[in-house]
C-alpha positions, -999 to +999 in steps of 0.1 A: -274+071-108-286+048-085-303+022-108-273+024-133-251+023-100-271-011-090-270-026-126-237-022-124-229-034-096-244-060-096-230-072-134-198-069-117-204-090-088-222-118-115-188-115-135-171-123-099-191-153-095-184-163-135-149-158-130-145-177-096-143-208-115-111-204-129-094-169-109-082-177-077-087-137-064-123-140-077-129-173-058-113-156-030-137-128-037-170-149-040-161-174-006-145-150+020-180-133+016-204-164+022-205-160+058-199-122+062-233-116+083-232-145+105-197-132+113-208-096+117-238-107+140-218-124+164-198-094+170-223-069+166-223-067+204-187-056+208-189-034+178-218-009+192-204+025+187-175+015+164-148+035+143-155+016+111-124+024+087-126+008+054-096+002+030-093-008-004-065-035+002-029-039+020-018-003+003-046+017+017-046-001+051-013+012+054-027+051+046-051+044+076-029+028+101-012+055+110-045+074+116-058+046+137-030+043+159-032+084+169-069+073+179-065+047+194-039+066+216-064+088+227-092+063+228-080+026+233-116+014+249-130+025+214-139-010+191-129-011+156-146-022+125-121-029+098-131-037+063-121-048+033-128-049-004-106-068-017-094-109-009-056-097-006-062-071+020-086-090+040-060-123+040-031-098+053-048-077+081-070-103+092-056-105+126-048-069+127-045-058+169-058-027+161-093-041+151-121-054+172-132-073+139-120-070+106-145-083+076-153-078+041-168-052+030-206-060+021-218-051-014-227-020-018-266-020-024-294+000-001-298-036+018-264-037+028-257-010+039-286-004+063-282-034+075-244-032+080-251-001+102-283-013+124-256-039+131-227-022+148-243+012+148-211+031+142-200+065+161-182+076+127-163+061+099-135+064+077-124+055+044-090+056+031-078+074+000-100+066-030-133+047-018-162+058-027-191+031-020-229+052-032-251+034-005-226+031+023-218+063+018-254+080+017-263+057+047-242+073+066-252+105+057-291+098+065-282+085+098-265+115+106-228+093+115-196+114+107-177+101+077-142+111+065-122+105+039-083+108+048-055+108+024-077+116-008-061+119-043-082+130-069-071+136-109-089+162-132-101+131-153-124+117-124-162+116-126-163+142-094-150+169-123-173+160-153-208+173-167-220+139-158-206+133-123-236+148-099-238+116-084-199+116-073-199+143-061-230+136-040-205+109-025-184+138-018-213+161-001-214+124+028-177+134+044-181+158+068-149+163+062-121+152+033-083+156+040-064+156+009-025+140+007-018+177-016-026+209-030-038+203-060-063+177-049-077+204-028-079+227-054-101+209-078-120+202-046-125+238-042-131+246-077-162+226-079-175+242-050-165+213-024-159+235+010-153+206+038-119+197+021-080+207+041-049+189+034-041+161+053-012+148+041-001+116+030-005+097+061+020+067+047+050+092+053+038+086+092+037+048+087+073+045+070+088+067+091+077+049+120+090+013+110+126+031+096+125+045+136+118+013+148+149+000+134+138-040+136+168-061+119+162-088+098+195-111+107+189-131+070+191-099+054+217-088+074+239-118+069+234-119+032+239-078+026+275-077+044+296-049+033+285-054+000+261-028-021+229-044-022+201-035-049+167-042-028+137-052-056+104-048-043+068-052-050+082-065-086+061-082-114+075-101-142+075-076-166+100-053-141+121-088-133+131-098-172+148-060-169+161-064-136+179-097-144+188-089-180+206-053-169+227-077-141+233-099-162+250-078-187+267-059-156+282-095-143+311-092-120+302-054-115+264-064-106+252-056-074+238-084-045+200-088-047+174-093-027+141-102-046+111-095-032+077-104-056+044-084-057+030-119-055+044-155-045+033-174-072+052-202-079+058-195-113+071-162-107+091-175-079+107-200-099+112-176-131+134-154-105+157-187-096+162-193-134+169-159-142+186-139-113+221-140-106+236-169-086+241-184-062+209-178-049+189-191-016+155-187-008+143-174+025+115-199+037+146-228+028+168-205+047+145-203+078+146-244+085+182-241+091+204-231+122+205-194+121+245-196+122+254-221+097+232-199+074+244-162+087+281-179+074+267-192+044+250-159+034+280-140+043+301-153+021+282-150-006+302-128-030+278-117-053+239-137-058+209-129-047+183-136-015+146-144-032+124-136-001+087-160-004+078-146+032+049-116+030+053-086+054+091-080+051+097-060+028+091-025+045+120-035+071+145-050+041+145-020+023+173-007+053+196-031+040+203-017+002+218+005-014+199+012-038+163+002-047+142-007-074+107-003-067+083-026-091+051-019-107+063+005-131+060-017-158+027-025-159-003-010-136+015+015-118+044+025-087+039+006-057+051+023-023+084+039-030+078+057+005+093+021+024+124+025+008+129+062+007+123+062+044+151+044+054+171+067+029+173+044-002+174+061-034+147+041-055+145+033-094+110+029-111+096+020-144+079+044-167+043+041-153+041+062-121+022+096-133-010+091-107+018+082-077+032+124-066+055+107-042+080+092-073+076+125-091+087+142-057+116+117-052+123+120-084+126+163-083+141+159-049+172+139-067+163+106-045+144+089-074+157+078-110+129+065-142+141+041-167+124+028-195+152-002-209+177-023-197+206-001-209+185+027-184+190+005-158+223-002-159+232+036-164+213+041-130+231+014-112+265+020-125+262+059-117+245+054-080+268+022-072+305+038-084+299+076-070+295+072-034+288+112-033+256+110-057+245+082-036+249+102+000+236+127-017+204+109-032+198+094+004+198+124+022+174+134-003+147+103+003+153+105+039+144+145+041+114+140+015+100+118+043+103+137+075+091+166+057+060+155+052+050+130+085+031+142+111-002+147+089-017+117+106-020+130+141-036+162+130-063+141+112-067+118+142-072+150+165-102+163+142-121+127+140-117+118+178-138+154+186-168+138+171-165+107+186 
């Protein structure tokens, strides 16, 4: 495993390099880690004893957040190493309070990973749902530091649960101990002999919940929703907007307001959403230049039209203002966090690809979560959420029960990793 591991690790980083000369992420990628040691050694002083928590991105960030504040409760003296893998993550959390120092990841190779933990010498470390780095990992286990993985989710078709996966589930055998977000993770834990595994939870139910019971208003947002039923997109891509904007079309007068938040704030995207979503419609950066009441009016009486948001880091707190939501990502890679909106008790709509997500199947049991597959879908969802206000009360009660059922799980896990530190 290991020389494979290395090969392909480092054919993947080469391809990084390859691609950096045309992919913005990859460029992203290749600089942002140019001066990751000279960065690390200059706060290598502060960082002696760490919590190191490492996150994929933005989405797994907001997994370990929760679990970070419940430790930092109990220990605020205590530094923090946050890491990164990937360009977007790193970007967003950069200047997060919670951390001493937040960095990129280093690649994963021997090398690195000694030399990452001679450097801040870390009391124990987590990682967040999913990572699973072979030499950072097995560092840690030969220098004896605690390790944890919090909010796990494993499938049956994961090397850990193959003939050829010894070397996963070596990774597994460095956690001292794993907390799974359900049962069934647990249990092919258990069947293949993995002991140091409990449920955790999903440790986002703590985050949303938190920033529904914070209750921050977003005046724009508020101006533009009114009285009105307002259909909140989120996290979409291009392939879930062509639906969204045909199905309102086709619904015209009937059509809900809109307020379009993009996965990403490309400018083709952004522009694509102008052309093709219902008007009028006013953009939220133009929006923020002008004197809050002059626009508060002009949003208000805006009959019908939607509000395209180009600001990052709002969309957890607009989801309060719909009705209804529609949740992107189904349409191409997979759900993204259908938690945001379902904690503020908004009934969310998805596309057809969200079989690895168990929060939309939940939603979707619970009677707070609708799957379509075609425009005509979407429109029967709309229609039958927007002109029965009992299946809608009903459906919101639903998302907002499905949440506080299930927080809490990030506290217990905080109380078992602040023992060993």
């Amino acid at each position: 495993m290991p020389l494979l591991y290395d090969l392909g690790i480092g054919a993947y980083q080469a391809g990084i390099r390859v691609a950096a000369a045309w992919n913005p992420k990859a460029a992203a990628w290749v600089e942002g880690r140019k001066e990751l040691w000279k960065r690390l050694e200059s706060v290598a002083l502060r960082l002696q004893g760490c919590l190191w928590m490492h996150c994929a991105s933005v989405g797994e960030f907001e997994q370990g957040r929760p679990v970070l504040e419940a430790i930092k409760a109990q220990r605020p003296e205590l530094p923090v190493l946050l890491t990164f893998f990937s360009p977007s993550g790193y970007e967003a959390r950069k200047h997060e309070p919670l951390a001493t120092h937040v960095e990129y990841l280093p690649p994963d190779s021997r090398a690195h990973a000694e030399r990452l933990l001679t450097l801040v010498n870390p009391s124990a470390a987590v990682f967040v749902k999913y990572e699973f780095w072979y030499h950072h990992l097995h560092a840690l286990q030969r220098r004896k530091v605690p390790a944890f993985l919090v909010s796990a989710l494993f499938r049956d078709d994961q090397p850990f649960f193959r003939w050829y996966g010894g070397a996963w589930r070596s990774m597994l055998g460095c956690f001292k101990q794993i907390f799974t977000q359900d049962e069934a993770s647990l249990k092919l834990l258990t069947d293949i002999g993995v002991k140091h595994a409990a449920v955790g939870g999903d440790t986002r139910f703590d985050r949303v919940a938190a920033i529904a019971a914070a209750n921050e208003e977003l005046p724009l947002a508020g101006a533009f929703a009114g009285n009105g039923p307002v259909l909140v997109c989120g996290s979409t891509w291009p392939q879930d907007e062509e639906v969204i904007a045909e199905a309102l079309r086709a619904m015209a007068n009937a059509a809900p307001k809109c307020i379009a938040v993009p996965h990403e704030l490309h400018e083709a995207q952004l522009a694509a959403i102008e052309r093709d979503f219902p008007k009028p419609l006013a953009r939220w950066s133009e929006l923020e230049k002008s004197p809050v009441h002059s626009v508060e009016a002009m949003l208000g009486a805006m009959p019908q039209g939607t509000l395209l948001v180009d600001r990052m880091g709002l969309l957890a707190r607009l989801y309060r203002y719909g009705r209804l939501a529609y949740v992107g990502g189904g349409f191409t890679d997979g759900i993204h966090s259908v938690l945001e909106a379902a904690a503020w008790g908004v009934p969310v709509i998805v596309g057809p690809r969200h079989k690895k997500f168990p929060e939309v199947q939940g939603l979707i049991e619970a009677g707070a979560g609708q799957e379509v597959r075609t425009v005509a879908e979407l429109i029967t969802a709309l229609k039958r959420w927007l002109n029965d206000p009992q299946a809608v009360g009903k459906a919101s009660e639903a998302a907002s029960a499905y949440v506080a059922a299930r927080a809490g799980g990030a506290a217990r896990v905080a109380e078992v990793i602040v023992r060993v530190l």
